[in-house]
C-alpha positions in Angstrom: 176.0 -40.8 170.6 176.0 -37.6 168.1 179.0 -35.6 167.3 179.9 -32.4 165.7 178.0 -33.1 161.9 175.6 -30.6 160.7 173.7 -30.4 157.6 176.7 -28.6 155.4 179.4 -30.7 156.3 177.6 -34.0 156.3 176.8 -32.9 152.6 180.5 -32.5 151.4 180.7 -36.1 153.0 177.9 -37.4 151.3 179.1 -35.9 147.8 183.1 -36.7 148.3 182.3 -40.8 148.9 179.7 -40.7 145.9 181.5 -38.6 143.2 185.3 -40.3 143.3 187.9 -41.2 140.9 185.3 -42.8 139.1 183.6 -39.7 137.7 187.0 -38.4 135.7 186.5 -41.9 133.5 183.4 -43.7 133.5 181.2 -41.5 131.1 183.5 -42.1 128.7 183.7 -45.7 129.7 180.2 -46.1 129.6 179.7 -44.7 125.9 182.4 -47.3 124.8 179.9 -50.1 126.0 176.6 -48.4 124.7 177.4 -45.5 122.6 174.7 -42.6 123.1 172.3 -45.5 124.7 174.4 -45.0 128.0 172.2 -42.0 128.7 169.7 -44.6 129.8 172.0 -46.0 131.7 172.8 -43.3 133.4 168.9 -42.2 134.2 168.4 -46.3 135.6 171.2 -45.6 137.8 170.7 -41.8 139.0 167.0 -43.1 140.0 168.5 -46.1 141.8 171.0 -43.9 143.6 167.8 -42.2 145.0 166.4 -45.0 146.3 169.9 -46.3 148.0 170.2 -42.5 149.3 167.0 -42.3 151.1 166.7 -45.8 152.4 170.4 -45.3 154.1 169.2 -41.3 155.0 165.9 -42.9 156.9 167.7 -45.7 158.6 170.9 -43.6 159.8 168.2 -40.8 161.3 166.0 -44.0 162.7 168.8 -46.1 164.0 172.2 -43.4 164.5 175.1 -46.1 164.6 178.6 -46.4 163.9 178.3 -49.8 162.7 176.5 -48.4 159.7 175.3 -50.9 157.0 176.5 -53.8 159.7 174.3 -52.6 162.6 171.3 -52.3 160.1 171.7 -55.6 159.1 172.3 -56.7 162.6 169.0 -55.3 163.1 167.7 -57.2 160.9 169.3 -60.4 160.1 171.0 -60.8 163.6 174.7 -60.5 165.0 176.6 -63.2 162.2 175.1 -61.7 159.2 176.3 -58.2 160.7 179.5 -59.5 161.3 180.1 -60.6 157.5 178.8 -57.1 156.5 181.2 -55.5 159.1 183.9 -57.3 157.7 183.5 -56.9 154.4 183.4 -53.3 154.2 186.4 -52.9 156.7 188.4 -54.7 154.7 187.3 -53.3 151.4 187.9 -50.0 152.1 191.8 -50.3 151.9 191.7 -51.9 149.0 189.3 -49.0 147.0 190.7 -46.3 148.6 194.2 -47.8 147.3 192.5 -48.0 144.2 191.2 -44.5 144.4 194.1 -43.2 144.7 196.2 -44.7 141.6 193.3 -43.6 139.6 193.4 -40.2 140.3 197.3 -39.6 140.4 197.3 -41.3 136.8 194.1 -38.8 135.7 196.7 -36.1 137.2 200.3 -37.6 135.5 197.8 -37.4 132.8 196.5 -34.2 132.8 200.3 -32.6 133.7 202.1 -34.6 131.2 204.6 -36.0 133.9 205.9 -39.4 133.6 204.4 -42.8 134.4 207.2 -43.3 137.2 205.1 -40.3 139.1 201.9 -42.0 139.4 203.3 -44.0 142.5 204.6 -40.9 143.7 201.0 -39.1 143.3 198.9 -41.6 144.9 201.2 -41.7 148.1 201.0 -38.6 148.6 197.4 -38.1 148.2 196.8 -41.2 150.4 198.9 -39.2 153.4 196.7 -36.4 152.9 193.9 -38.7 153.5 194.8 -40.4 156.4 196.7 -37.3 158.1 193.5 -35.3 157.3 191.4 -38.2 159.5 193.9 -38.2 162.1 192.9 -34.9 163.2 189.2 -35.5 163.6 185.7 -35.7 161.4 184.9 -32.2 163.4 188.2 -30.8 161.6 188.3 -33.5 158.5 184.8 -32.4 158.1 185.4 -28.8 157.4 188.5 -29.4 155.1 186.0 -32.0 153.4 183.5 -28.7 153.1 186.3 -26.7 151.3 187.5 -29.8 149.4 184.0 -30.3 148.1 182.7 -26.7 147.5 185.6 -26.4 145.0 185.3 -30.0 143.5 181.7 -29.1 142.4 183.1 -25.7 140.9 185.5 -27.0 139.0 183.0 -29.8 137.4 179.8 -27.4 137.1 183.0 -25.5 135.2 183.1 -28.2 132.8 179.8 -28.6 132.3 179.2 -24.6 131.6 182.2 -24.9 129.1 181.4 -28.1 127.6 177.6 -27.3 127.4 177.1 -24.6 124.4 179.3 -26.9 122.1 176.7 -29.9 123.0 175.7 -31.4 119.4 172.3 -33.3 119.1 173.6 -34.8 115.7 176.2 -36.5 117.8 173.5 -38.5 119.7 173.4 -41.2 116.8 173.2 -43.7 116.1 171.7 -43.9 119.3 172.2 -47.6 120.6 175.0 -49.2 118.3 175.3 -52.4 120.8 171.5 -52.5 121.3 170.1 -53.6 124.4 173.2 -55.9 125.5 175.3 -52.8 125.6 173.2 -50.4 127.5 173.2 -53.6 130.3 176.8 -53.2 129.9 176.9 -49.9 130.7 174.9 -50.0 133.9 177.3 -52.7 134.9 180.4 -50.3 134.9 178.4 -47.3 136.1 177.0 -49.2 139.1 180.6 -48.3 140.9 179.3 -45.0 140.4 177.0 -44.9 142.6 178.6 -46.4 145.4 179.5 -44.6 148.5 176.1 -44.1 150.0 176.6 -47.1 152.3 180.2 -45.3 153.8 178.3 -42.5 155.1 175.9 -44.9 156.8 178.7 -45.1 159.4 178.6 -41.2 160.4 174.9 -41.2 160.8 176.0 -41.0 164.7 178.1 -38.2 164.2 175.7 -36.0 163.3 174.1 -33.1 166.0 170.8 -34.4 165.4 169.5 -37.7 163.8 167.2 -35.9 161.5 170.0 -33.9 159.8 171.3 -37.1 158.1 167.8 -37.2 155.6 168.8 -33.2 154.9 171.9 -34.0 154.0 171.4 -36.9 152.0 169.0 -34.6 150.2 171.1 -31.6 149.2 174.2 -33.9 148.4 171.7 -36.4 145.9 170.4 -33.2 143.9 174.0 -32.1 143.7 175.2 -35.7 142.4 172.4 -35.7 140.3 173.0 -32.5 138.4 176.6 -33.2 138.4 176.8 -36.9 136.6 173.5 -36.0 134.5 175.3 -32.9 133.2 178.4 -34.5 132.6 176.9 -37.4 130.7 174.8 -35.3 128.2 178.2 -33.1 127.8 180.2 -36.6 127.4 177.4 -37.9 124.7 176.9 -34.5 123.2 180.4 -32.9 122.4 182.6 -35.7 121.8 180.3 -38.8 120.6 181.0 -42.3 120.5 184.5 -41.0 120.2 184.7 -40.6 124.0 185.3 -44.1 124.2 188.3 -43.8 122.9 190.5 -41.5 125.1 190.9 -42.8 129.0 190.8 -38.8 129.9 187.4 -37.6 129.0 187.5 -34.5 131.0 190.7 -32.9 129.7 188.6 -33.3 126.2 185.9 -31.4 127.8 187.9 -28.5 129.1 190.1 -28.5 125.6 187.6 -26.7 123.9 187.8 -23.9 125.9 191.2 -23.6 124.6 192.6 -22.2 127.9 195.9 -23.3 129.0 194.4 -23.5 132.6 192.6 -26.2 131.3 195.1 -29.1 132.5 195.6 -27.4 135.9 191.8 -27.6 136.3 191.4 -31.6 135.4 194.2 -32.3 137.3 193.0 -29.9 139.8 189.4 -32.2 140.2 191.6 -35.5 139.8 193.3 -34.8 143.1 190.0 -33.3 144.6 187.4 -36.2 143.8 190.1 -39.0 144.9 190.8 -37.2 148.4 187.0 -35.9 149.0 185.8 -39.8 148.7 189.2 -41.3 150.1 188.7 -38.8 153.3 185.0 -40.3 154.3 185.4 -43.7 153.4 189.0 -44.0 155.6 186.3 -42.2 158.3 183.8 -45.1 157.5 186.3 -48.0 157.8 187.3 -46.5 160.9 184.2 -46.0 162.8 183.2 -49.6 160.9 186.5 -51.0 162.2 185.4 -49.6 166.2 182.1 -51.2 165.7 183.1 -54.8 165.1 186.1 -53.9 168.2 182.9 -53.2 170.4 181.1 -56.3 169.3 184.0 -58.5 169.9 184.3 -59.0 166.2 188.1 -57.7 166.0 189.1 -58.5 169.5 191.1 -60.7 170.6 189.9 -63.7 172.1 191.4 -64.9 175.3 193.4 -67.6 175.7 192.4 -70.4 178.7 189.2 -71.5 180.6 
């Protein structure tokens, strides 16, 4: 079956389930475990992200299924081993998108200096966005997702074009203070950000044509690419191993500009990465969900003979 998908929109898919919450905290997170050494960490991981990317680009054009990850291991492994796959990204997808969501209204309590109390408030209502917005339909979801997206990477290439100039190689040492334990460390946390290539497995049969899914796994890994490379060199170079020590990296970023739109912005990208990646991997789990309801997985079985 193909659906409504081209090239652009499957992108902003692409982009939104890769760059979520995770982005706002995890170069900072990852200096606290390596220092400056998380650079490496970060070039390990951007190259394995390639490799993920176009192994999931080539099977989703080859095979174009709704079961996703589960049908490519059903392919390969056979139906139980599908099954289990099936399963287990169904029902993780609640449970990080959940996540997702806390994350991101805390960046934004944060960033607006509103209370604690509001971070319940916050995530509820960013996780009715999300599933209102997939309620409509991917051929609707997946132009709001275009929008969503398109501004998401102008308000991070924004921070990195701030940030940049005031990058600092002196900052940059001493280089590995937890030595090789800590750069292992650091891939460890960053590995979550990476993740998200395997949701959009599940709308390779949404696309108009099969071969579209390579081009858009394409355009959206040089944008990732350029995005978390940039923001890492900017996290190392400006504020040092003293990025580990604030849980709001990107507010540090954009306070140099001195501009008082600076909170509006990070709270601005908190609210825009949580619903880009919540809105594709909801439309994962869903199609994921209809997948294992086709194969009998989900379905009740009948009662008698």
């Amino acid at each position: 079956m193909s659906g409504g998908i081209g090239v652009a929109r499957g992108t902003a898919l692409c982009v939104g389930a890769v760059l979520g919450p995770g982005v706002l905290v995890l170069p900072a997170v990852a200096v606290r475990a390596a220092g400056p050494a998380s650079l490496l960490a970060w070039a390990a991981l951007l190259a394995l992200s390639a490799l993920i990317a176009t192994t999931f680009a080539d099977l989703g054009a080859r095979y174009p299924d709704t079961g996703g990850v589960a049908a490519f291991t059903g392919r390969a492994f056979g139906d139980r081993a599908a099954a289990v796959v099936g399963c287990w990204l169904y029902t993780a997808v609640p449970v990080g998108v959940v996540a997702g969501a806390v994350a991101g209204a805390h960046y934004t309590a944060t960033a607006l200096h509103t209370p604690p109390a509001t971070t319940v408030g916050i995530a509820a209502g960013l996780l009715a966005v999300v599933f209102l917005t997939n309620m409509v339909g991917l051929h609707v979801s997946g132009r709001l997702q275009l929008a969503l997206t398109g501004a998401l990477v102008a308000l991070l290439v924004t921070v990195i074009m701030v940030a940049g100039p005031h990058v600092d190689p002196q900052r940059i040492g001493p280089f590995a203070p937890h030595g090789a334990a800590g750069v292992g460390s650091a891939v460890a946390v960053l590995f979550t950000a990476i993740c998200g290539w395997e949701a959009t497995a599940n709308l390779s049969a949404e696309f108009t044509h099969p071969r579209q899914v390579r081009r858009a796994a394409a355009a959206s890994l040089a944008i990732i690419v350029v995005l978390y490379a940039g923001l890492a060199i900017c996290t190392v170079g400006v504020l040092g191993n003293q990025a580990g020590d604030t849980t709001v990296p990107l507010m540090r970023l954009l306070a140099i500009s001195g501009q008082p739109w600076a909170p509006g912005a990070v709270a601005g990208a908190a609210v825009l990465l949580t619903v880009a990646a919540s809105v594709t991997f909801v439309a994962a789990g869903a199609r994921a969900g209809v997948s294992l309801a086709r194969h009998r997985i989900l379905a009740p079985r009948s009662r008698g003979r």
